[in-house]
PDBQT receptor file of N, H, CA, C and O in Angstrom, charges set to zero:
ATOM      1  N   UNK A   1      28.967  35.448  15.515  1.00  0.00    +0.000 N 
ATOM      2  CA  UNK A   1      27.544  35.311  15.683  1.00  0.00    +0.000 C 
ATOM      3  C   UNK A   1      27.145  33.848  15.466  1.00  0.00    +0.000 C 
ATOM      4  O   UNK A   1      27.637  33.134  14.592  1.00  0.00    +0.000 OA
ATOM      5  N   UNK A   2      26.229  33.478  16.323  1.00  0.00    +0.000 N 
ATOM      6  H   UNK A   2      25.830  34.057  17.033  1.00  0.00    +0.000 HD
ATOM      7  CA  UNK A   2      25.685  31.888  16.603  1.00  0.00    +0.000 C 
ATOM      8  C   UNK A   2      24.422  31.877  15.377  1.00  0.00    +0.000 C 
ATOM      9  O   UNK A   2      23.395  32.547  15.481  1.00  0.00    +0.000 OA
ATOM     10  N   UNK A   3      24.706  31.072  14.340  1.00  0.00    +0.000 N 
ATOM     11  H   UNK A   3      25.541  30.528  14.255  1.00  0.00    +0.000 HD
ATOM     12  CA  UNK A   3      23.359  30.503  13.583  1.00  0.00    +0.000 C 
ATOM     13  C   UNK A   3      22.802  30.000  13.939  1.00  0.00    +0.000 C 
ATOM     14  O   UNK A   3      23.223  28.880  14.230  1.00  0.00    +0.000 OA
ATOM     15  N   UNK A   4      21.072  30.384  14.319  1.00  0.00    +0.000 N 
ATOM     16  H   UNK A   4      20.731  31.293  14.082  1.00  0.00    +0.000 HD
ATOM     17  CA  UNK A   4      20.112  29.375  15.061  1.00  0.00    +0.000 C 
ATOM     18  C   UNK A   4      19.457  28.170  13.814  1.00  0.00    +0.000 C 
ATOM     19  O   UNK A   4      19.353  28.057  12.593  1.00  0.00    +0.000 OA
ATOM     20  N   UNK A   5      19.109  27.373  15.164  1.00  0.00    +0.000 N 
ATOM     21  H   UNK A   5      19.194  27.464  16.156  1.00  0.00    +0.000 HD
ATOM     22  CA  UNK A   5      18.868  25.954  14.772  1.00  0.00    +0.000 C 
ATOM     23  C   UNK A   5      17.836  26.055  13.560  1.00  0.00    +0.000 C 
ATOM     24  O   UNK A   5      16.659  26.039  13.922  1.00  0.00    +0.000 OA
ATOM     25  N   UNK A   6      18.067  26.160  12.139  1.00  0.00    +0.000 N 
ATOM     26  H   UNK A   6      19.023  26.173  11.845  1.00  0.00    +0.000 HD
ATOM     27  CA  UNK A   6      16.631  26.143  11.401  1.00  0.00    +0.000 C 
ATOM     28  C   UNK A   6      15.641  24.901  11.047  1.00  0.00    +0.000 C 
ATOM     29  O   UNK A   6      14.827  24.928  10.124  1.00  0.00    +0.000 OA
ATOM     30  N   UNK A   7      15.831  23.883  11.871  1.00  0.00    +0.000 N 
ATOM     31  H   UNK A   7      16.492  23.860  12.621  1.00  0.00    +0.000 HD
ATOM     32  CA  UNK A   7      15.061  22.506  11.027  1.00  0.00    +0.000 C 
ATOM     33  C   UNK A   7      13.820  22.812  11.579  1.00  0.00    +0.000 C 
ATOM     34  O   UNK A   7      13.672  23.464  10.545  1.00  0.00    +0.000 OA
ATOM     35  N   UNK A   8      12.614  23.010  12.292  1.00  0.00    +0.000 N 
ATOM     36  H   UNK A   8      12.734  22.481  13.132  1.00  0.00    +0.000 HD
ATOM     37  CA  UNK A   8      11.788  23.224  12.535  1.00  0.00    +0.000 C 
ATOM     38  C   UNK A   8      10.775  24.625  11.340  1.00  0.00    +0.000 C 
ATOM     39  O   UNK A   8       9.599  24.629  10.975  1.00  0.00    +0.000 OA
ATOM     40  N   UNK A   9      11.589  25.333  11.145  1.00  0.00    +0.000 N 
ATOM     41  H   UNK A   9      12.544  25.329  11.442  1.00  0.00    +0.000 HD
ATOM     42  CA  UNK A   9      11.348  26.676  10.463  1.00  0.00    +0.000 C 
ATOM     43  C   UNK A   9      11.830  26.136   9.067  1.00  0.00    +0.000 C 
ATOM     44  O   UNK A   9      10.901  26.273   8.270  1.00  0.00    +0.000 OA
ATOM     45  N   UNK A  10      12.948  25.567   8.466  1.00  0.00    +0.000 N 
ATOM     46  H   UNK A  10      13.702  25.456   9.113  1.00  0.00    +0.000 HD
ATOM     47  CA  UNK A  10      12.982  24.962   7.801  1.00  0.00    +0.000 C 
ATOM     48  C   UNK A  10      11.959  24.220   6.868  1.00  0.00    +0.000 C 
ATOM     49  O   UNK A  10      11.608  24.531   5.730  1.00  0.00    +0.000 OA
ATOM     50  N   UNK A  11      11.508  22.983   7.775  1.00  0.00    +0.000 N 
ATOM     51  H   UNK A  11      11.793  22.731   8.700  1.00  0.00    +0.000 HD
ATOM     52  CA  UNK A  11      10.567  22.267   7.830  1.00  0.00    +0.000 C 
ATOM     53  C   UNK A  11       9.034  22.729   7.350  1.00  0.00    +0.000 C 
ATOM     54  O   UNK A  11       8.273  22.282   6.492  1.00  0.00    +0.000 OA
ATOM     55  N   UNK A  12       8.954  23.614   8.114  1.00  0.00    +0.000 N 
ATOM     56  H   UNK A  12       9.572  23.977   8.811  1.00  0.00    +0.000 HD
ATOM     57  CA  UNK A  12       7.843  24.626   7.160  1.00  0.00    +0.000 C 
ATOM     58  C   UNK A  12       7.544  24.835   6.211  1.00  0.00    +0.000 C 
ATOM     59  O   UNK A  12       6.573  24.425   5.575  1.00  0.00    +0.000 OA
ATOM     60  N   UNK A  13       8.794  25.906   5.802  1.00  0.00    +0.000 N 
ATOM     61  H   UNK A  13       9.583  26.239   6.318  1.00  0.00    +0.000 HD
ATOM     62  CA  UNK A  13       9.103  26.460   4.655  1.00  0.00    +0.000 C 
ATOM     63  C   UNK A  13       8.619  25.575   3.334  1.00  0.00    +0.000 C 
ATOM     64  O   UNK A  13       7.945  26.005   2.398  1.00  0.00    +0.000 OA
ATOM     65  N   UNK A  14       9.260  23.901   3.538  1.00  0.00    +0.000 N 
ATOM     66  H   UNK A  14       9.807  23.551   4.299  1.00  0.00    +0.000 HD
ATOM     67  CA  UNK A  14       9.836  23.426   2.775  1.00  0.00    +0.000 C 
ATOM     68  C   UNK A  14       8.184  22.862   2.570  1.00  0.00    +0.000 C 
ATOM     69  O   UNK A  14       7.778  22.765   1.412  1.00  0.00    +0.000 OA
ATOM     70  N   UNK A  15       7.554  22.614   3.343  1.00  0.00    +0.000 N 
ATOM     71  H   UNK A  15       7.884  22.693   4.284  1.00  0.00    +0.000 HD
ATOM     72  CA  UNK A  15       6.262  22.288   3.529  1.00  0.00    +0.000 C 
ATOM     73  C   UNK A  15       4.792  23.460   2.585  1.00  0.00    +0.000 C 
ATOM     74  O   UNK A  15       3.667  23.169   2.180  1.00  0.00    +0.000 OA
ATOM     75  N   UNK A  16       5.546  24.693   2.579  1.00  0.00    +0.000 N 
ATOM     76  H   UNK A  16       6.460  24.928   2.908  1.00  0.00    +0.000 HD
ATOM     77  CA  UNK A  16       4.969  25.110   2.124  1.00  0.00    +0.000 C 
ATOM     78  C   UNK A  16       4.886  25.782   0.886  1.00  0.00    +0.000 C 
ATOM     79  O   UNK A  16       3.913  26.220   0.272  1.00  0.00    +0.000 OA
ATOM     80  N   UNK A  17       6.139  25.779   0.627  1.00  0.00    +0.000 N 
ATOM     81  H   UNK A  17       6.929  25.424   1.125  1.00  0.00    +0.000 HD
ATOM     82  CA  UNK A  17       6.558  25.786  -1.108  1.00  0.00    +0.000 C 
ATOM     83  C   UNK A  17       5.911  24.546  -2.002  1.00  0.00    +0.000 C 
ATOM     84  O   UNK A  17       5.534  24.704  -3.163  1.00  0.00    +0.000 OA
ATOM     85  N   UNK A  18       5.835  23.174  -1.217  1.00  0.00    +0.000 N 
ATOM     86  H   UNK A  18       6.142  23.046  -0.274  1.00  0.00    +0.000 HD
ATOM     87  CA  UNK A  18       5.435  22.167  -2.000  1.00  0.00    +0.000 C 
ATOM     88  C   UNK A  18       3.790  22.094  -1.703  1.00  0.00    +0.000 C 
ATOM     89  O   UNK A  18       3.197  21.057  -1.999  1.00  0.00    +0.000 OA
ATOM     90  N   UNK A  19       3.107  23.157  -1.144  1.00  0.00    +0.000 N 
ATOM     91  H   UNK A  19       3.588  24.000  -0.904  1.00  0.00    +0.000 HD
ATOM     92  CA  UNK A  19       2.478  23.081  -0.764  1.00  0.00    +0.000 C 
ATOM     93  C   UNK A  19       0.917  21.901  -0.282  1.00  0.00    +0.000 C 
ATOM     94  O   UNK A  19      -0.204  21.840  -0.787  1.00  0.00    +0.000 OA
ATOM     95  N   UNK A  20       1.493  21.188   0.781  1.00  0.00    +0.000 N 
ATOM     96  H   UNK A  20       2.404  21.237   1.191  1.00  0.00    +0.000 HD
ATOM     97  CA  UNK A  20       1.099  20.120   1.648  1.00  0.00    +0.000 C 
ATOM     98  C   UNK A  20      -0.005  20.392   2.553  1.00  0.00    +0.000 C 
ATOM     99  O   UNK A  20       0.141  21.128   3.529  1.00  0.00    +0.000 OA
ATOM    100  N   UNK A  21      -0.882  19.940   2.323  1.00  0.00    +0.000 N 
ATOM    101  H   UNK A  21      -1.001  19.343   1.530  1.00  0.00    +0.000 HD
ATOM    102  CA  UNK A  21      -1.543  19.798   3.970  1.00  0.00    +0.000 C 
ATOM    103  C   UNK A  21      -0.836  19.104   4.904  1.00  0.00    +0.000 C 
ATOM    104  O   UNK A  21       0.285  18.692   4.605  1.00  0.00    +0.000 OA
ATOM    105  N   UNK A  22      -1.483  18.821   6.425  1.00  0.00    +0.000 N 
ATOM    106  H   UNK A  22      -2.393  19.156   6.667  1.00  0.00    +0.000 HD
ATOM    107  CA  UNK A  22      -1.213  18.162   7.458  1.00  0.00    +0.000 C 
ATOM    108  C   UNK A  22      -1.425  16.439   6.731  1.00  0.00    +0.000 C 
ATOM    109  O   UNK A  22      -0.540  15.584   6.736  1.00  0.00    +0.000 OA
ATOM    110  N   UNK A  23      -2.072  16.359   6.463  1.00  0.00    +0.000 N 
ATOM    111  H   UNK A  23      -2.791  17.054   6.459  1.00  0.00    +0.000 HD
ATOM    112  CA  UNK A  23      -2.592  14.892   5.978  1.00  0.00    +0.000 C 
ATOM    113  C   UNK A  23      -1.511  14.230   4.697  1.00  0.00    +0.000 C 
ATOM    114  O   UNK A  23      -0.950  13.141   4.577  1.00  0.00    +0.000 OA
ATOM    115  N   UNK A  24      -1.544  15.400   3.898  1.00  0.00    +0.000 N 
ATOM    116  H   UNK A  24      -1.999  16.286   3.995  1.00  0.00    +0.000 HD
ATOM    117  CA  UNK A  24      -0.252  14.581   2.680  1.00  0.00    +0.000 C 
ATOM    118  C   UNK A  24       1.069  15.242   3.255  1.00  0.00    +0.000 C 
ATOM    119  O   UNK A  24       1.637  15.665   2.248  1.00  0.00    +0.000 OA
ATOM    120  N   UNK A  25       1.662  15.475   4.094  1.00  0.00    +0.000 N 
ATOM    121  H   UNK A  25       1.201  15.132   4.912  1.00  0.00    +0.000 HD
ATOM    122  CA  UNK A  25       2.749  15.636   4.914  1.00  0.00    +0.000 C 
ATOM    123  C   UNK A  25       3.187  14.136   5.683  1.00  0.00    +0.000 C 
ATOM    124  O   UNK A  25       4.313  13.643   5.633  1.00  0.00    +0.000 OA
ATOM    125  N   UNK A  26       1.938  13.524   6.435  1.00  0.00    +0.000 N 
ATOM    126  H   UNK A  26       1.023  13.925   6.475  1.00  0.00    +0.000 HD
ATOM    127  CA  UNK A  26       2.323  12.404   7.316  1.00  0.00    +0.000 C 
ATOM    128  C   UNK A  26       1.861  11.109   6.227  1.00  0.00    +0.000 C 
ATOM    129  O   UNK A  26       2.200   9.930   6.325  1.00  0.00    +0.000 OA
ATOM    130  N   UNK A  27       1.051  11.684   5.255  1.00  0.00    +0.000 N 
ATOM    131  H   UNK A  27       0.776  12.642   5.175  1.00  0.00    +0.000 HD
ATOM    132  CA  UNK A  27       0.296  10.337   4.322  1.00  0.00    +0.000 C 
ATOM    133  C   UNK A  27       1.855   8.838   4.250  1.00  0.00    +0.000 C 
ATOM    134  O   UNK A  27       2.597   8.831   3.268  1.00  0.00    +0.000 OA
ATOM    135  N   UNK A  28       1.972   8.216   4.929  1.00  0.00    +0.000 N 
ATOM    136  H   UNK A  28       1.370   8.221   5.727  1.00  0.00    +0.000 HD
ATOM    137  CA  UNK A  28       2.641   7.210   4.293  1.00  0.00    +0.000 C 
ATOM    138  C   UNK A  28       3.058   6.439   3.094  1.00  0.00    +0.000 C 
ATOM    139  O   UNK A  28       4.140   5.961   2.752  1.00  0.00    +0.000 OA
ATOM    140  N   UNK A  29       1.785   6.464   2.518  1.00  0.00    +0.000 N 
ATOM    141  H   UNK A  29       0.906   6.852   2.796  1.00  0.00    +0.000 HD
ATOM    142  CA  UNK A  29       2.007   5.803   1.297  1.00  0.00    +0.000 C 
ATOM    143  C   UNK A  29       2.399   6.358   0.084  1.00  0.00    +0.000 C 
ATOM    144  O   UNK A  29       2.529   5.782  -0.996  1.00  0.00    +0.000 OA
ATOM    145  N   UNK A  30       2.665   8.101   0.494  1.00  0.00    +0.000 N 
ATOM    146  H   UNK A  30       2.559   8.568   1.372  1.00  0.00    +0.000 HD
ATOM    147  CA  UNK A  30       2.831   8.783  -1.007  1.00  0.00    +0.000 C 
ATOM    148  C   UNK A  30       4.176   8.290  -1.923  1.00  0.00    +0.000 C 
ATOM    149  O   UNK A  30       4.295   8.320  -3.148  1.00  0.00    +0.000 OA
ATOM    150  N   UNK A  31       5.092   7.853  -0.958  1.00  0.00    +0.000 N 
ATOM    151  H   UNK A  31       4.995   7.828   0.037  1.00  0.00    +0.000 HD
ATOM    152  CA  UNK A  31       6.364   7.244  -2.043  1.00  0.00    +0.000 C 
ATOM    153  C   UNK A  31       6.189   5.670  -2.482  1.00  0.00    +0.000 C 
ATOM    154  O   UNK A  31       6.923   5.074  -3.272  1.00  0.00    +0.000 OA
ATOM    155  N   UNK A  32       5.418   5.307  -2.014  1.00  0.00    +0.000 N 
ATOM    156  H   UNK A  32       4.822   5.791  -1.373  1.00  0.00    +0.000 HD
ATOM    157  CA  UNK A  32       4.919   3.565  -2.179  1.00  0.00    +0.000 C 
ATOM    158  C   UNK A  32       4.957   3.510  -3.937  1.00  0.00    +0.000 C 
ATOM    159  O   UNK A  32       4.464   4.272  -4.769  1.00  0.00    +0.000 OA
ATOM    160  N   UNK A  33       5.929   2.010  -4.110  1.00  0.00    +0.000 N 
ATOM    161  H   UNK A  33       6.330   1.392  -3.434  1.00  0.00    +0.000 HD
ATOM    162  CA  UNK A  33       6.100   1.892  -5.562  1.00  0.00    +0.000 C 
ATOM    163  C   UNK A  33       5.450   0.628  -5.816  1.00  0.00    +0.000 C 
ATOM    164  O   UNK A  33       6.255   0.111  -5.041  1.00  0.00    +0.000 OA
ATOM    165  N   UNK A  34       4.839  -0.214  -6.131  1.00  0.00    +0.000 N 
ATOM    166  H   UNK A  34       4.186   0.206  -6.761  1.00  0.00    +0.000 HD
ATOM    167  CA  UNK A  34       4.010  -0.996  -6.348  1.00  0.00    +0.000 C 
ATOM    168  C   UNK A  34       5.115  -2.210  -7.110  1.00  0.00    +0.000 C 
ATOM    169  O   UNK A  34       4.966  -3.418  -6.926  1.00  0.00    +0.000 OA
ATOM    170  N   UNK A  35       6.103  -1.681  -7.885  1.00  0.00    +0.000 N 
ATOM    171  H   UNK A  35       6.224  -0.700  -8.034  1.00  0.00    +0.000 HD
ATOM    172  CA  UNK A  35       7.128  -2.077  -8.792  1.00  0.00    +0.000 C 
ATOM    173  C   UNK A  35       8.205  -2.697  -7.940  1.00  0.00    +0.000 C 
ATOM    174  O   UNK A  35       8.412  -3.911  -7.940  1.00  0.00    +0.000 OA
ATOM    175  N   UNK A  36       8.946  -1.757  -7.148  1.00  0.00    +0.000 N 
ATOM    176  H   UNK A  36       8.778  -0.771  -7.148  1.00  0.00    +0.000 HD
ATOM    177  CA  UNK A  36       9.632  -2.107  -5.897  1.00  0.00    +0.000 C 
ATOM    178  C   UNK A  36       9.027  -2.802  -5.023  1.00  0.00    +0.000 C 
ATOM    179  O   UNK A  36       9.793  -3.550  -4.417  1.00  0.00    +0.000 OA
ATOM    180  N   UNK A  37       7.465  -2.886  -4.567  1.00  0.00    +0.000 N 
ATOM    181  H   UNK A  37       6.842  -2.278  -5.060  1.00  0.00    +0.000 HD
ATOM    182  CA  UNK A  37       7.186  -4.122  -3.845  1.00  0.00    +0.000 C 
ATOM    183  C   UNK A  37       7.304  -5.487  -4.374  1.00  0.00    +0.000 C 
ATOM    184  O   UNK A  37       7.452  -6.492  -3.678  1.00  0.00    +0.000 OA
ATOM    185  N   UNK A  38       7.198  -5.439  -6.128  1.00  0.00    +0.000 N 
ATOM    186  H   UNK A  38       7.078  -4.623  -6.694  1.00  0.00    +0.000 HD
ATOM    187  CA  UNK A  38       7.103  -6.890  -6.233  1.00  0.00    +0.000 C 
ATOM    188  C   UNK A  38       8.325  -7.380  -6.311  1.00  0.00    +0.000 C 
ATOM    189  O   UNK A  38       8.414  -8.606  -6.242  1.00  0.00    +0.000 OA
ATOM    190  N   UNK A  39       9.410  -6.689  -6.451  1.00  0.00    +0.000 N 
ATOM    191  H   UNK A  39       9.338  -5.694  -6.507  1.00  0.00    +0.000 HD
ATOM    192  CA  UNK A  39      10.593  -6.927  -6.742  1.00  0.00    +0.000 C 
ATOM    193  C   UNK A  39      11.255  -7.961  -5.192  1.00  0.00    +0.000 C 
ATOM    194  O   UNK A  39      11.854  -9.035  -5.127  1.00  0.00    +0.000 OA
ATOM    195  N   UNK A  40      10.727  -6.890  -4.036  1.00  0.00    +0.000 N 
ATOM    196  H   UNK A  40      10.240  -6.018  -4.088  1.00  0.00    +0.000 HD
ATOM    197  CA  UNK A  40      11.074  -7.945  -2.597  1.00  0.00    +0.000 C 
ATOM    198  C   UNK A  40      10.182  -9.020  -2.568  1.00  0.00    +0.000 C 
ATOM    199  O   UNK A  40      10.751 -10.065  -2.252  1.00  0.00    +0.000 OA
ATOM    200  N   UNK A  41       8.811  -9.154  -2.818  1.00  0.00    +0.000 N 
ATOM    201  H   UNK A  41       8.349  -8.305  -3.075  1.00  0.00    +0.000 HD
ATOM    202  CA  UNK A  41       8.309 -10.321  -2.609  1.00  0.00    +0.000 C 
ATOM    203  C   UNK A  41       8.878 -11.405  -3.687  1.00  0.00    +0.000 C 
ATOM    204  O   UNK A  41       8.903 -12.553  -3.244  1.00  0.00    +0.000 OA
ATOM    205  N   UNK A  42       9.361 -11.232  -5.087  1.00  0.00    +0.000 N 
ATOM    206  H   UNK A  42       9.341 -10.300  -5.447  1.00  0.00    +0.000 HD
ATOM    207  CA  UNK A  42       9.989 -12.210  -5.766  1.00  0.00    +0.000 C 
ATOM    208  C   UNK A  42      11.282 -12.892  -4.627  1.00  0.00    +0.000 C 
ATOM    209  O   UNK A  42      11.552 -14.051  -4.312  1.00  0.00    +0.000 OA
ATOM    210  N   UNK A  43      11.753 -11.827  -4.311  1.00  0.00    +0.000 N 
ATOM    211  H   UNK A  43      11.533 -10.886  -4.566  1.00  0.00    +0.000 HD
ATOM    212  CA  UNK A  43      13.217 -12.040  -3.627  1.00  0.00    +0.000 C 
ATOM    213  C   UNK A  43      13.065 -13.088  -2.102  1.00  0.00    +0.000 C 
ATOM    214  O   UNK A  43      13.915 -13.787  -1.552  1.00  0.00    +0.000 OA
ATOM    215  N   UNK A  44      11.489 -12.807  -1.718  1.00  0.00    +0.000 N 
ATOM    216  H   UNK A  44      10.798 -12.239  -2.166  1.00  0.00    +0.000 HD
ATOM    217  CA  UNK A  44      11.464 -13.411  -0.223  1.00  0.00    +0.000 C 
ATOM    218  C   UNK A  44      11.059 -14.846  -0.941  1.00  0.00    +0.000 C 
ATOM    219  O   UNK A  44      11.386 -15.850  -0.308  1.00  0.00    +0.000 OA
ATOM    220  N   UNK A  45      10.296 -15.061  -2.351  1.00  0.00    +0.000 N 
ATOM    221  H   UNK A  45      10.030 -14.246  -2.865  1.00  0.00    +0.000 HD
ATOM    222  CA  UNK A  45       9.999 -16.691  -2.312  1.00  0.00    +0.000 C 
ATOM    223  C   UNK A  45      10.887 -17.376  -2.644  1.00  0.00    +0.000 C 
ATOM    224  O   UNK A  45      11.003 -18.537  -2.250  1.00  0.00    +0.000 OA
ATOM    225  N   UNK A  46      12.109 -16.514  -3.840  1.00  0.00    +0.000 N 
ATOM    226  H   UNK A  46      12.014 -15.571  -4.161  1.00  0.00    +0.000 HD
ATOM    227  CA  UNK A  46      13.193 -17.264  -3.602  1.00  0.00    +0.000 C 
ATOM    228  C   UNK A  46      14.170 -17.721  -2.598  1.00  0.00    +0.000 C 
ATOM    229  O   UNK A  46      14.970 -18.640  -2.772  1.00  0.00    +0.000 OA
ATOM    230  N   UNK A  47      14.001 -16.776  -1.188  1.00  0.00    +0.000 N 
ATOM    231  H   UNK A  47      13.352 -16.030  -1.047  1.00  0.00    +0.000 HD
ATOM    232  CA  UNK A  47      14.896 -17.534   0.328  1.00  0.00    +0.000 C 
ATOM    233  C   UNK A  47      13.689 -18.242   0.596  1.00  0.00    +0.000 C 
ATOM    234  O   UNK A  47      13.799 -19.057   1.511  1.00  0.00    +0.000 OA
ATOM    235  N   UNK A  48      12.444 -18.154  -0.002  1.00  0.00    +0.000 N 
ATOM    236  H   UNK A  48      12.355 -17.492  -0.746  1.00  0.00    +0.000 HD
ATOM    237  CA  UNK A  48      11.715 -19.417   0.964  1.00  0.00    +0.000 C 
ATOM    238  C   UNK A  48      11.777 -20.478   0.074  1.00  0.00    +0.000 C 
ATOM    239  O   UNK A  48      11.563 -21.560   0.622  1.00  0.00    +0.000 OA
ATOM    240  N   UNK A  49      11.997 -20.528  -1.098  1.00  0.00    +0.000 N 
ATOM    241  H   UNK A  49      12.171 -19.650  -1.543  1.00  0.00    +0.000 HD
ATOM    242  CA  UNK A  49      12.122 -21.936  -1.936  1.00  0.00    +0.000 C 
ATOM    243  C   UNK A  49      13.620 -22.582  -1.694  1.00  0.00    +0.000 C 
ATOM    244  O   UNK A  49      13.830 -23.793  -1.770  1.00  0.00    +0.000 OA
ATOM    245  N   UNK A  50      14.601 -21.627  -1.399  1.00  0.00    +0.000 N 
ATOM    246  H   UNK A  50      14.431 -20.644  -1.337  1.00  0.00    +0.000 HD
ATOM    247  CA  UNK A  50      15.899 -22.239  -1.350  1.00  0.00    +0.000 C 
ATOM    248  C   UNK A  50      15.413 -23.157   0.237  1.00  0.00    +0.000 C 
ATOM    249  O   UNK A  50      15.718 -24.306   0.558  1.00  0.00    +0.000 OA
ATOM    250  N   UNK A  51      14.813 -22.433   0.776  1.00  0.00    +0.000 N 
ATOM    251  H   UNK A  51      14.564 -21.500   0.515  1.00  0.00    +0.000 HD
ATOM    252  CA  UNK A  51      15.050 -22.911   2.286  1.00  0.00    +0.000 C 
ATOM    253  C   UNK A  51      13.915 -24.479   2.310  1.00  0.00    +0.000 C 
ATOM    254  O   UNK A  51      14.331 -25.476   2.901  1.00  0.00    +0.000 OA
ATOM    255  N   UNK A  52      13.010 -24.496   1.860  1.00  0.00    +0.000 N 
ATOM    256  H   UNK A  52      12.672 -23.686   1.381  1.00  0.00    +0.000 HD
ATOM    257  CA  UNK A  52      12.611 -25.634   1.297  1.00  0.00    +0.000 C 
ATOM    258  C   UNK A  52      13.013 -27.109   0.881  1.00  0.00    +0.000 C 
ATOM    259  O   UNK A  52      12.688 -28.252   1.200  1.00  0.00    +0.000 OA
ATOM    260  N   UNK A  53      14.075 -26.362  -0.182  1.00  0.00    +0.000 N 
ATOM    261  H   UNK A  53      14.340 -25.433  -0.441  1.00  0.00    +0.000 HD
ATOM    262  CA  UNK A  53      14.967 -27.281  -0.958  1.00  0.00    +0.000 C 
ATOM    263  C   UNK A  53      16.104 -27.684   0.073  1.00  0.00    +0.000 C 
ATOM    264  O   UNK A  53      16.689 -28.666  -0.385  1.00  0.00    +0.000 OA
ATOM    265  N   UNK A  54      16.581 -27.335   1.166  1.00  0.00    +0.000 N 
ATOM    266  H   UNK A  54      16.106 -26.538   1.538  1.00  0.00    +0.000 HD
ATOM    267  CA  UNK A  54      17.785 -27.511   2.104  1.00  0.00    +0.000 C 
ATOM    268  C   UNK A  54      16.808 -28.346   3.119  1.00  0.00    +0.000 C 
ATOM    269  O   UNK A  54      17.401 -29.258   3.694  1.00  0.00    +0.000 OA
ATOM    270  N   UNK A  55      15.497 -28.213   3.427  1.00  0.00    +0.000 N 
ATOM    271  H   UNK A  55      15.015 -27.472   2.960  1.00  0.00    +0.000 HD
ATOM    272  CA  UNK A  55      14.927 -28.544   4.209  1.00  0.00    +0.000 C 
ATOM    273  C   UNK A  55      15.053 -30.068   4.023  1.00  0.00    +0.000 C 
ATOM    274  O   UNK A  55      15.580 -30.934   4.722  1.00  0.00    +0.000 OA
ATOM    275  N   UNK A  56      14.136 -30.126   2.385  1.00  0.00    +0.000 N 
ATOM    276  H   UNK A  56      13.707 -29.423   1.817  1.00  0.00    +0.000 HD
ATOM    277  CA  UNK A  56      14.218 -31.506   1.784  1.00  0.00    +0.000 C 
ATOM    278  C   UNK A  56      15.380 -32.220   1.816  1.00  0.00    +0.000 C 
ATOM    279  O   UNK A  56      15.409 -33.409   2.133  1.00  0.00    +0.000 OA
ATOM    280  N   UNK A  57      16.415 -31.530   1.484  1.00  0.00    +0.000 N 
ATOM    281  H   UNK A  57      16.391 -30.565   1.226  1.00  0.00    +0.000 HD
ATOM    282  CA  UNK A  57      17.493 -32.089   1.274  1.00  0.00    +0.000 C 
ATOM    283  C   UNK A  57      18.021 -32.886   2.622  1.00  0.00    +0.000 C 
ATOM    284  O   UNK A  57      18.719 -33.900   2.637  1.00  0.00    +0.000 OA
ATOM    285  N   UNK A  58      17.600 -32.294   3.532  1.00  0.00    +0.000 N 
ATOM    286  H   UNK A  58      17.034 -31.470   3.520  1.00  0.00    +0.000 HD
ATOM    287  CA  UNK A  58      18.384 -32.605   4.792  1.00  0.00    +0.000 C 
ATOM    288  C   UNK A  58      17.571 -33.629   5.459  1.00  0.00    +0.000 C 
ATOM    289  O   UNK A  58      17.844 -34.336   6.429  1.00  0.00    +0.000 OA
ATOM    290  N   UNK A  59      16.447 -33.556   4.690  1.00  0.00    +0.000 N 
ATOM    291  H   UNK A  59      16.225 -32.982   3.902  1.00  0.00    +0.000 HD
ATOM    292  CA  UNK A  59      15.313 -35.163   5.477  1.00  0.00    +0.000 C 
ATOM    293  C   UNK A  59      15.704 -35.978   4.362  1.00  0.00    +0.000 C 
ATOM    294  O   UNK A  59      16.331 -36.899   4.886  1.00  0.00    +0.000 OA
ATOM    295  N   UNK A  60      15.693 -36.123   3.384  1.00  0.00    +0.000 N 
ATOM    296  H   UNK A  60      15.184 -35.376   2.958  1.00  0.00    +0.000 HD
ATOM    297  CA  UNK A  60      16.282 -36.940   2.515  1.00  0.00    +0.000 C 
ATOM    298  C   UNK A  60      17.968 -37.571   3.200  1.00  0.00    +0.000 C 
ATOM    299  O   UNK A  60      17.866 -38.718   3.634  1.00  0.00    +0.000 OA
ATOM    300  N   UNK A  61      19.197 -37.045   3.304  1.00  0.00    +0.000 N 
ATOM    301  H   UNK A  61      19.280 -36.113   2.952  1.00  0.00    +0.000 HD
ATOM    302  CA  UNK A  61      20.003 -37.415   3.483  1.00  0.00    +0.000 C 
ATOM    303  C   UNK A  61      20.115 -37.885   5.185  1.00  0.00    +0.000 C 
ATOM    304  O   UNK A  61      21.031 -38.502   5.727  1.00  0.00    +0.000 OA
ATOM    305  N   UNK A  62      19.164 -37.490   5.636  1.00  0.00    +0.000 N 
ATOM    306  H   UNK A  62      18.419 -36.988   5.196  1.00  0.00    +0.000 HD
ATOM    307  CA  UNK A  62      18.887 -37.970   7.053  1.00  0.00    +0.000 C 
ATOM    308  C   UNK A  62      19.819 -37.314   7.928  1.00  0.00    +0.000 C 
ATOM    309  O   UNK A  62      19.795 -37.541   9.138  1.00  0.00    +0.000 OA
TER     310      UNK A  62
């Protein structure tokens, strides 16, 4: 016997045990960590300060 496809029915289910509307189902921002954002923006000024410093460096040494 063939097991049918459950991700759709699944999907439901799972939707409705945690019980979700349509709106906090698609809401984007519900896993958003505020903590983890600052953590990448520290990380992007340090490749933009290194890149700075190589910049300088390389008009300096001509």
């Amino acid at each position: 016997m063939v097991k049918a496809y459950r991700g759709a029915s699944h999907l439901k289910q799972l939707a409705t045990r945690l019980s979700l509307n349509i709106y906090e189902k698609r809401d984007r921002w519900s896993s958003y960590d505020p903590a983890n954002h600052r953590k990448i923006i520290e990380e992007y000024e340090k490749v933009e300060e290194a890149k700075r410093r190589l910049k300088a460096e390389k008009l300096k040494n001509g």
